[in-house]
ZARO-48685 format. One record per residue (C-alpha): x, y, z. Coordinates in steps of 0.25 Angstrom, whole numbers, padded with zeros to 4 digits, always signed. Layout:
REM residues N
XYZ;...
//
This chain:
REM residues 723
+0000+0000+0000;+0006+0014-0003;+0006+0025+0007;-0003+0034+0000;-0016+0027+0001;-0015+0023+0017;-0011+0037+0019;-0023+0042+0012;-0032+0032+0018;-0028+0034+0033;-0028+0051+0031;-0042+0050+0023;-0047+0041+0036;-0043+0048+0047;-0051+0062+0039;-0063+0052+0036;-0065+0048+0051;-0064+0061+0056;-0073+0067+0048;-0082+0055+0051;-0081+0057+0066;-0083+0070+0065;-0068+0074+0069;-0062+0086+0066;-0048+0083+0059;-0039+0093+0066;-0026+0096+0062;-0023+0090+0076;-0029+0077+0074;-0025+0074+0061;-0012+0076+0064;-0013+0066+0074;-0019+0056+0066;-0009+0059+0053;+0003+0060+0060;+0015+0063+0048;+0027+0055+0050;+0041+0064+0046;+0046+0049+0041;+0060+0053+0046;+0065+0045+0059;+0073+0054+0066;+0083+0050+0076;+0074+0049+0087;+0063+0041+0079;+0076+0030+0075;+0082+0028+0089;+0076+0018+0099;+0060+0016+0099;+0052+0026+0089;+0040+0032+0099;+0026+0032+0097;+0025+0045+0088;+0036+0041+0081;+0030+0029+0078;+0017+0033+0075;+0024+0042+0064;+0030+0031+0058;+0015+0025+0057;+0011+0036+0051;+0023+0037+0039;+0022+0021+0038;+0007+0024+0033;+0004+0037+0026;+0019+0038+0020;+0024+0025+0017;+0010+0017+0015;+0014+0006+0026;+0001+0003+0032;+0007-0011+0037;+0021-0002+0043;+0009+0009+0047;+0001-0002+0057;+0014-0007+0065;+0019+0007+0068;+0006+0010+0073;+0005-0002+0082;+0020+0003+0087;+0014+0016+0091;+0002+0011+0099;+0011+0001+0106;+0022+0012+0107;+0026+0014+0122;+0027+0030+0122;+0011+0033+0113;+0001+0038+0119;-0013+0039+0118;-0013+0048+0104;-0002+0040+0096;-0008+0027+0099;-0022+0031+0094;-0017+0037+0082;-0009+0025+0080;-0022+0017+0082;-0029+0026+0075;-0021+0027+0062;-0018+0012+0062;-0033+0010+0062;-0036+0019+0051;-0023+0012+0044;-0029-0002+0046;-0042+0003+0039;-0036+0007+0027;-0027-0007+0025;-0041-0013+0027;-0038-0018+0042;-0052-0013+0046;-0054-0021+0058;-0042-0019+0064;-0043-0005+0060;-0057-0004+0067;-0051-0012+0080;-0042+0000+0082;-0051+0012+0081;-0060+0004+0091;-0047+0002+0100;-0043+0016+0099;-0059+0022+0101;-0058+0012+0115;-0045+0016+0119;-0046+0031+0117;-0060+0035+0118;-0059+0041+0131;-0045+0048+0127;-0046+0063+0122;-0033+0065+0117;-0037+0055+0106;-0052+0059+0103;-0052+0061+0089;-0044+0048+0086;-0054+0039+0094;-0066+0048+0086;-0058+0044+0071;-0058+0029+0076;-0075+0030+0081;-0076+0036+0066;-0067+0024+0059;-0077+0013+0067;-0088+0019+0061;-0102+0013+0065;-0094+0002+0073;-0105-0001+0083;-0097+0002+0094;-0098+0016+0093;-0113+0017+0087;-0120+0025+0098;-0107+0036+0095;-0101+0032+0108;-0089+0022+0109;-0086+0011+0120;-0073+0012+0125;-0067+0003+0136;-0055+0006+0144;-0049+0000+0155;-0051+0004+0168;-0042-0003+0179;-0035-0016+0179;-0033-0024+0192;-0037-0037+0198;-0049-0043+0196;-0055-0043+0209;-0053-0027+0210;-0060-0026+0196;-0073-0031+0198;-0074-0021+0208;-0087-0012+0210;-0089-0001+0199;-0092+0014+0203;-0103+0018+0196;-0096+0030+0190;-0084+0018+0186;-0073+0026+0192;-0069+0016+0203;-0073+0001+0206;-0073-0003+0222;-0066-0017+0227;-0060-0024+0237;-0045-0024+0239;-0043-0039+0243;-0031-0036+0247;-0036-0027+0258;-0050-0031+0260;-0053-0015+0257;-0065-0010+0248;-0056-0002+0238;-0061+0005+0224;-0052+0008+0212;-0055+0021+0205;-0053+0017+0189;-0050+0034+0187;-0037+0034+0196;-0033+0020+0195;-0032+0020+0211;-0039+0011+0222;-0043+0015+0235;-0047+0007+0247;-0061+0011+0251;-0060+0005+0266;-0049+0001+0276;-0054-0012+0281;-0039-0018+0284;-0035-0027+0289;-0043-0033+0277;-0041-0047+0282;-0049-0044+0294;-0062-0040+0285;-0069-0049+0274;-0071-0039+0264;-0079-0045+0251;-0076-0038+0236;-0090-0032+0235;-0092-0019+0234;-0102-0009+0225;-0100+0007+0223;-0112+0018+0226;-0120+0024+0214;-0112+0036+0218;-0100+0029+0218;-0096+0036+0233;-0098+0023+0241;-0095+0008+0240;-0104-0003+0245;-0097-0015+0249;-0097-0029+0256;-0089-0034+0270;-0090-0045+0276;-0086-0053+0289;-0089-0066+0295;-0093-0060+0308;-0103-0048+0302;-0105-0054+0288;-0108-0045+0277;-0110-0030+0277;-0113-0020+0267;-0103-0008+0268;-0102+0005+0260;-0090+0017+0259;-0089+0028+0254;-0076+0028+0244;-0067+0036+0253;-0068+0026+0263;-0077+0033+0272;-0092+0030+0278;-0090+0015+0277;-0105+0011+0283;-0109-0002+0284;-0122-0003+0276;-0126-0018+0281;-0119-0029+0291;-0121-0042+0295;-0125-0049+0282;-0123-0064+0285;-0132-0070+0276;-0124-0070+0265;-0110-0078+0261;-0105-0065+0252;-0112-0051+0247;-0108-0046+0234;-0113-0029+0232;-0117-0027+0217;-0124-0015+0213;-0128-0001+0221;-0139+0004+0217;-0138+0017+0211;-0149+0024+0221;-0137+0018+0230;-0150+0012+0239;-0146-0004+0237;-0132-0013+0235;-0136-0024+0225;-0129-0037+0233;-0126-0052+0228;-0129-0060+0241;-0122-0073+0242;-0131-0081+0252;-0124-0095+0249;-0121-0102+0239;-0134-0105+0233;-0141-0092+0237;-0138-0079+0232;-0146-0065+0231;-0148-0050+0225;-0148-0040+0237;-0151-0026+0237;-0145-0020+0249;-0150-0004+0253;-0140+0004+0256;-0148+0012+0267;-0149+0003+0275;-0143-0012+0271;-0156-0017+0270;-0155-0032+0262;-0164-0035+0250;-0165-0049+0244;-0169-0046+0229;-0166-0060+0222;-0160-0072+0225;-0150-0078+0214;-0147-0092+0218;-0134-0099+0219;-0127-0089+0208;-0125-0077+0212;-0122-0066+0201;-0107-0059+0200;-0113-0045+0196;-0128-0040+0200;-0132-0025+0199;-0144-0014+0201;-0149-0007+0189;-0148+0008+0190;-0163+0010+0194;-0163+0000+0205;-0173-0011+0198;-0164-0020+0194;-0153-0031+0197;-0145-0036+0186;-0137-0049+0188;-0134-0063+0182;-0136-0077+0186;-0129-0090+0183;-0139-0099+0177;-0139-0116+0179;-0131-0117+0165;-0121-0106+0169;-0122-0095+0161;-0128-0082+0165;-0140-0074+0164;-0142-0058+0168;-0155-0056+0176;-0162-0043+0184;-0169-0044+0195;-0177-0032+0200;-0172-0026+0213;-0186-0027+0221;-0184-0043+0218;-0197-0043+0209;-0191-0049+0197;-0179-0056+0190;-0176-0056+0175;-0165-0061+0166;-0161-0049+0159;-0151-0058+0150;-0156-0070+0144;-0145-0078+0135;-0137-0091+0135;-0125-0085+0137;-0118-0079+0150;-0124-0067+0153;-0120-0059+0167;-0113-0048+0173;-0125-0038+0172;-0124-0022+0175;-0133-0010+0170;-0130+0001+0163;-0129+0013+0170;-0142+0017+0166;-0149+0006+0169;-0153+0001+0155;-0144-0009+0151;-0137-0021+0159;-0124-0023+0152;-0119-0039+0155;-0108-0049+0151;-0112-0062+0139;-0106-0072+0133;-0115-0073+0125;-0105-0069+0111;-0095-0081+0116;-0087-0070+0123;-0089-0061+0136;-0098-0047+0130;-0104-0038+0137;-0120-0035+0134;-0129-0026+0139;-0145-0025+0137;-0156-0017+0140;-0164-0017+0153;-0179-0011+0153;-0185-0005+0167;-0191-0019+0167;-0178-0026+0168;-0180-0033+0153;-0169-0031+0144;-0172-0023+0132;-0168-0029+0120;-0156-0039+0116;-0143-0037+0123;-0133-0030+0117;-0118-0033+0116;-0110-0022+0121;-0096-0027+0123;-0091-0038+0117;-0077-0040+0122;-0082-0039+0137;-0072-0052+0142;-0071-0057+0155;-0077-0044+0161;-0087-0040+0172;-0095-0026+0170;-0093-0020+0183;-0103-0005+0179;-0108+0004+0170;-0105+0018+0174;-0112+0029+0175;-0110+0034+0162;-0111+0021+0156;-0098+0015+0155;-0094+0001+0158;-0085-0005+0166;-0081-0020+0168;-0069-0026+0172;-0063-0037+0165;-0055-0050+0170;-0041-0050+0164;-0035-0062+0172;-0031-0075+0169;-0029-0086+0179;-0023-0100+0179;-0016-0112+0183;+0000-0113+0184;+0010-0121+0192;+0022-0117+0197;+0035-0125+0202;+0039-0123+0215;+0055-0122+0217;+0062-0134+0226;+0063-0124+0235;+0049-0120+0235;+0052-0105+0234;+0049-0101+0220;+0041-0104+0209;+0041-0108+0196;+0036-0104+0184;+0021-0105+0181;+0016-0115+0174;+0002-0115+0168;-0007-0126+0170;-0021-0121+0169;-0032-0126+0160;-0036-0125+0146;-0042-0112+0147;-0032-0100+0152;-0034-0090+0164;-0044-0095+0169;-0041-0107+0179;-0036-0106+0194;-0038-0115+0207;-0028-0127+0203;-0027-0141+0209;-0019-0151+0204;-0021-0167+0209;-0013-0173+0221;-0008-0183+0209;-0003-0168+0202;-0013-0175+0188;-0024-0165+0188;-0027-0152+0190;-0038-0145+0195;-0042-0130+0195;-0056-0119+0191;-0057-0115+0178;-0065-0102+0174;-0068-0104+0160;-0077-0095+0151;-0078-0080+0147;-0085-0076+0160;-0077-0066+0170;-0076-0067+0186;-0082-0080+0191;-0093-0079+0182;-0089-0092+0174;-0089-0106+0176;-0078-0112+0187;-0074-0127+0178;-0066-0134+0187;-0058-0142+0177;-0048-0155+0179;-0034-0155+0173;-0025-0167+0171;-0011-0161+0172;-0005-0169+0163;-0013-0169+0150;-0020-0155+0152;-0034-0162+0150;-0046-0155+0159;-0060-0158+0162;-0070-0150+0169;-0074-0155+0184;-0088-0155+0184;-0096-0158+0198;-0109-0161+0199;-0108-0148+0209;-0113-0134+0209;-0100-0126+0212;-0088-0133+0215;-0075-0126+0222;-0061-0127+0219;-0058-0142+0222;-0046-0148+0228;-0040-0162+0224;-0040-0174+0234;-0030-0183+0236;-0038-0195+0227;-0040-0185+0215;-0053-0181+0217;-0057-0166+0221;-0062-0160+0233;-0071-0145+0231;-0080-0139+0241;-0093-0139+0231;-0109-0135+0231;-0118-0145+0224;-0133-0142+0215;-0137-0142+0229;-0130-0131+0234;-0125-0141+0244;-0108-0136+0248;-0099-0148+0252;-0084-0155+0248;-0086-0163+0236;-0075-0172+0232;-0074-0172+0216;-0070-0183+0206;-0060-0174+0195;-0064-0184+0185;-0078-0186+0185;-0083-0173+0194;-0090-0182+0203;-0090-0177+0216;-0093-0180+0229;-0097-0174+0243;-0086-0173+0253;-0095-0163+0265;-0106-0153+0264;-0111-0144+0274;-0124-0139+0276;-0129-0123+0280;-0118-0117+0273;-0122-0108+0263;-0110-0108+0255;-0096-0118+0253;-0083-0111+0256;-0074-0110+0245;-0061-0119+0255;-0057-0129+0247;-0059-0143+0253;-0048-0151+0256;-0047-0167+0258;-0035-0174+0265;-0027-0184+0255;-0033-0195+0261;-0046-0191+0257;-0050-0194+0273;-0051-0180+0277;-0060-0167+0270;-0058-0153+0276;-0067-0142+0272;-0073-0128+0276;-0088-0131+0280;-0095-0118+0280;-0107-0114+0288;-0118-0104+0286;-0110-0092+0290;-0099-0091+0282;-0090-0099+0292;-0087-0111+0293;-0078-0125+0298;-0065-0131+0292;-0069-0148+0294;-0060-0160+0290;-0069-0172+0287;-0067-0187+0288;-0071-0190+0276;-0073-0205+0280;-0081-0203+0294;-0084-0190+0291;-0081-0185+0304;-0077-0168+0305;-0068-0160+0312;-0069-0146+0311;-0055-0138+0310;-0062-0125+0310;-0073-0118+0314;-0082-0106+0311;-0070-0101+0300;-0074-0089+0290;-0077-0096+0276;-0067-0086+0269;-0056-0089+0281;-0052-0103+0278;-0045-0104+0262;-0037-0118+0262;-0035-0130+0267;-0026-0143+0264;-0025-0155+0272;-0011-0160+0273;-0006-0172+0267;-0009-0181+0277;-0022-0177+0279;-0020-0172+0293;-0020-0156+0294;-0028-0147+0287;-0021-0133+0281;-0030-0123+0282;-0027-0108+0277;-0037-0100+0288;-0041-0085+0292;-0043-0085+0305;-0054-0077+0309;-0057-0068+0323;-0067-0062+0327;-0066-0047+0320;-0050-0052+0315;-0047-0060+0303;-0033-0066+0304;-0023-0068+0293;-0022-0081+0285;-0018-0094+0293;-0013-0107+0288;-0018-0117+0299;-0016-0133+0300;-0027-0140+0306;-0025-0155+0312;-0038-0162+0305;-0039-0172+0314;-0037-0163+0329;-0042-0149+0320;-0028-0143+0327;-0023-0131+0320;-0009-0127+0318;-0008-0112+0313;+0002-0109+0303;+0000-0095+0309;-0005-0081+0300;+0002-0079+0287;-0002-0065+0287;-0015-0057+0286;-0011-0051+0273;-0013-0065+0269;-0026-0065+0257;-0026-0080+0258;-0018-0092+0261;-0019-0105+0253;-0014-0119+0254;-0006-0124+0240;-0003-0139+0248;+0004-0146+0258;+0019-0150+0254;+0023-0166+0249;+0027-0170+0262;+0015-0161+0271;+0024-0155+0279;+0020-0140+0275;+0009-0133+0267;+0012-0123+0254;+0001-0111+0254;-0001-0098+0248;-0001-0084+0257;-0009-0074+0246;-0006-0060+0249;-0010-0047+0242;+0003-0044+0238;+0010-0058+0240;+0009-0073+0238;+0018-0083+0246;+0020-0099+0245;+0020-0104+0260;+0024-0117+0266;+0020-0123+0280;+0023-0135+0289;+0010-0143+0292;+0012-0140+0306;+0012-0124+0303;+0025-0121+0312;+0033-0118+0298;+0030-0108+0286;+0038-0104+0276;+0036-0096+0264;+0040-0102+0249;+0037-0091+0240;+0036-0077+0246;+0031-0071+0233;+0022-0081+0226;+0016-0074+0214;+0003-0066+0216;-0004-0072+0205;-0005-0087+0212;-0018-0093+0218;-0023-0106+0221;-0009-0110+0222;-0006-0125+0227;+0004-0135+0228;+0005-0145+0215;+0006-0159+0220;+0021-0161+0217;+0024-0149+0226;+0033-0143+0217;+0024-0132+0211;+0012-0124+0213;-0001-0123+0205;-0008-0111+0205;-0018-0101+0199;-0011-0088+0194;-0016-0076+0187;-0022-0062+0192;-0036-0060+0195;-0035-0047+0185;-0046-0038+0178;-0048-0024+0168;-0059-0015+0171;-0064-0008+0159;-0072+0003+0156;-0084+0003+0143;-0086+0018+0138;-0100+0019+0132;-0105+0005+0131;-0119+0006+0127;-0112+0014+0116;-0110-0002+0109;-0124-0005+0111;-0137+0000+0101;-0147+0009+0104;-0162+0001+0105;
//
């Protein structure tokens, strides 16, 4: 191609779009846009690294001189990737390579580019008229119909947990609590800062839960505390810390309380009750003065977001039904009336209304992929209308509002998670390189076991395109050797992460179709399983792993009872007969336990509990056959959580996990607790549910951080049509 009929067509394009949108070509911008390259290199330009300019002058020359449309690309692509351009170089070299592309009949490369640079500099003044030239060159795409473009932009970045935070209804900040300090906390998206909202240290003294909802004003944050001794109450602050009132105390009927919505009169709090396991409820909760209103019951499936319409009349929310997928639904607020406001075979979940109350936006698979849809709601709470796709790429995302001028915001999971093993050195103090052992599907396995024999692994898998712990949990089964996998498949309702016996078999604390909670030993081959213990009255199981001595003779277990304590027991599996180690333990207070090799102690990491004091994390050795305890003694309150990896070849010591906030650390004990030592001081951050391999030369382990994006939507009703 010669140069003269490029350099026509880019120059004769750049007049056309701006007289199409209405642009004026200043002398100003179109000398932005036709940059002229002097097609000398001076000194500066031949030494070392050419800058961004200088590159982009080369671009230019390359095209309109020499006709080197193919030359002309790369340079641009050197000058957006350029270290030292900013914002105006990069969009003209987008901008100019796009218009290039159109006239070597790339078109739809051409076109992704004038999207890229209408998203990425929509909001940016300093490049206006070059995001008004790309609008023109899409034309009618319907994206920008209505005369108003949909632009995201990133937000914030962080883990996961702080992510799915509570929205401010103005989106400037989002509230959370900081784990690591048991403190309500906000982050403020403008600033790029966090704040702690309370001072409730020493945080391991307080039980503080991860629910929390902002005021229609967005001056005050309602939140969740709980303790075993008061049970739940209903606080609310003030932003600066101040006029921390509790609203309502003493709540023991519930096993947890999730806050949902505020209602924008700011008269009610919108709560997911979790009564037990098979029992869960929609509660309106008035802000005057704590009063509890009971408007639905939702079974044993409680949903993960639930909000109010604007005018009050409305709860939107989705239930899982008997096949597993999802259905969106409203239920009036005076509890007259439930509809299903999304009707379809596909997953369709994660509801919230626009900010004026019209529309409920939710998430579908329904396209083969994760899009997010939104409909039309009449005063009567029937849609209006087939839904409309408003964002296809939505991924593994959660819409966390809309704002009050009608933006979007939803965070997204980026985090990938899986299964590796690491050698241990003979010396036990450093480890090796990791090692990937995961399953088919990549990033999203975790929870390992391998076999006594070291033959079989077994670990939960969270297949699917659904984000948080909205998808299915597959327990699967690999043989080590060959890499083959088949799905565990129990006749039981919810099965926990099992452990392996001795035999082969596994061992899961489970619920059947009863709702009936017991141990159930489970055959890996045929998923045929069997019950170990139940207990009756207790309205929930308790997430401690089971743990069965080698010979098979002895079953320890955490039995709860109806007020969220309950008794460590060792059973004779042959008589029958029980002992009780420990009594009236907080649920949440007792992680792990592993009987030694011979059967004869229980390890047990425990948090003691006093009254009105919390201690810090203990490793304690229980005789199972006297119920005497040996006390490894506290291994530190800043400890978030101890966990057993196994006892050593010989059963003379215990290895174990100490988490902390800014530190990991491999520990060893003798069996009688008199002697610790640590291995590893700075075991990497990213490790969980480590344990020790069989052979007791490595660990296995889950690795991977917990990360998510939140994102902000400019105009997205702007991608729907008018009715």
């Amino acid at each position: 191609m010669t140069g003269l009929p490029v350099s026509l067509s880019t120059s004769m394009m750049i007049r056309k779009l701006a007289d199409k949108a209405g642009w004026p070509l200043t002398s100003s911008l179109l000398a932005m846009l036709l940059i002229a390259a002097t097609g000398v290199a001076t000194a500066q330009q031949s030494s070392a690294v050419a800058t961004a300019r200088q590159l982009l002058q080369r671009a230019v020359h390359l095209e309109e001189a020499l006709g080197d449309p193919e030359a002309a690309i790369a340079t641009y692509e050197l000058v957006i990737a350029a270290p030292d351009a900013d914002v105006p170089l990069t969009a003209v070299a987008r901008y100019r390579m796009a218009l290039l592309l159109t006239a070597i009949g790339r078109v739809e490369e051409a076109r992704a580019l004038h999207l890229r640079i209408v998203e990425d500099y929509g909001a940016n003044p300093a490049v206006a008229e070059v995001v008004v030239l790309s609008r023109a060159a899409l034309g009618t795409d319907a994206r920008y119909a209505s005369g108003r473009t949909t632009v995201t932009r990133k937000l914030w970045e962080g883990d996961a947990g702080y992510a799915f935070g509570a929205l401010s209804p103005d989106g400037r900040f989002i509230s959370y609590v900081d784990w690591a300090s048991g403190n309500l906390a906000i982050h403020d998206f403008d600033r790029g800062v966090e704040q702690f909202v309370t001072d409730l240290t020493p945080s391991l003294e307080h039980d503080a839960w991860s629910s929390s909802v902002v005021s229609p004003e967005g001056d005050r944050i309602a939140y969740t505390w709980y303790s075993p001794e008061t049970g739940f109450q209903i606080r609310t602050v003030r932003l600066d810390g101040r006029e921390n009132r509790t609203l309502l105390s003493g709540w023991t009927r519930p096993r947890h309380v999730e806050l949902a919505s505020w209602s924008l009169d700011g008269r009610d709090l919108l709560a997911i009750v979790y009564v037990d396991e098979s029992t869960h409820e929609l509660a309106l909760i008035d802000t005057r003065n704590g009063t509890i209103h009971t408007v639905a019951g939702l079974g044993a499936t409680a949903p993960e977001v639930a909000r109010l319409s604007p005018n009050g009349r409305w709860i939107a929310y989705h239930q899982v039904n008997d096949d597993g997928t999802h259905d969106v639904l409203l239920t009036a607020t005076n509890g007259s009336m439930t509809t299903k406001l999304v009707d379809h075979p596909a997953n369709d979940l994660l509801p919230i209304w626009t900010a004026d109350g019209q529309h409920v936006l939710f998430v579908s698979d329904r396209t083969g992929s994760l899009a997010a849809w939104i409909v039309e709601v009449s005063l009567q709470g029937q849609p209006v209308g087939e839904a409309q796709l408003l964002k296809p790429d939505f991924g593994r995302s959660i819409p966390m509002g809309f704002t009050n001028d009608g933006a979007l915001i939803y965070a997204q999971q980026v985090s990938l998670n899986d299964i590796y093993t690491a050698a241990l050195s003979p010396d036990e103090r450093t480890l090796g390189a990791r090692i990937p052992i995961g399953g088919r599907l990549v990033g999203v396995n975790r929870l390992p076991r391998i076999s006594p024999d070291s033959a079989r692994m077994v670990y939960v898998s969270e297949p699917g395109l659904l984000p948080g712990d909205l998808g299915p949990k597959v327990l699967t089964i690999r043989d080590m050797s060959t890499g083959k996998e088949h799905t565990l498949s129990p006749k039981l309702r919810r099965v926990l992460p099992p452990r392996w016996q001795a035999d082969g078999q596994l061992i899961a604390e489970a619920v059947d179709k009863d709702n009936q909670w017991g141990i159930y030993s489970i055959d890996p081959d045929s998923s045929e399983s069997t019950m170990l213990a139940s207990w009756d009255g207790a309205r929930c199981g308790c997430g401690v792993s089971p743990a069965i001595s080698d010979d098979g003779a002895r079953l320890a277990y955490f039995r709860p009872r109806d007020d969220d304590t309950g008794d460590l027991v060792v059973r004779h599996l042959d008589s029958q007969a029980e002992l009780t180690l420990l009594e009236g333990i907080a649920r949440r207070d007792v992680i792990d336990m592993l009987f030694s090799p011979d059967g004869e102690r229980l390890a047990t990491a425990i948090r003691p509990r006093r009254p009105g004091r919390l201690e810090g994390w203990r490793l304690q050795f229980l005789d199972v056959a006297t119920g005497r305890r040996d006390d490894v003694g506290s291994l530190g309150t800043e400890a978030d959580a101890i966990k057993l990896s196994g006892w050593t070849a010989d059963g003379g010591g215990l290895v174990f996990v100490r988490a902390e906030a800014d530190r990991h650390s491999l520990g060893w004990v003798s069996s009688d607790g008199q002697n610790l030592a640590w291995l590893i001081l700075d075991l990497p951050r990213d490790l969980r549910d480590v344990v020790l391999h069989p052979r007791y030369d490595r660990l296995v382990f889950t690795a991977g951080e917990y990360r998510a994006e939140v994102w902000l939507l400019e105009n997205p009703l702007a991608a729907i049509s008018p009715r």
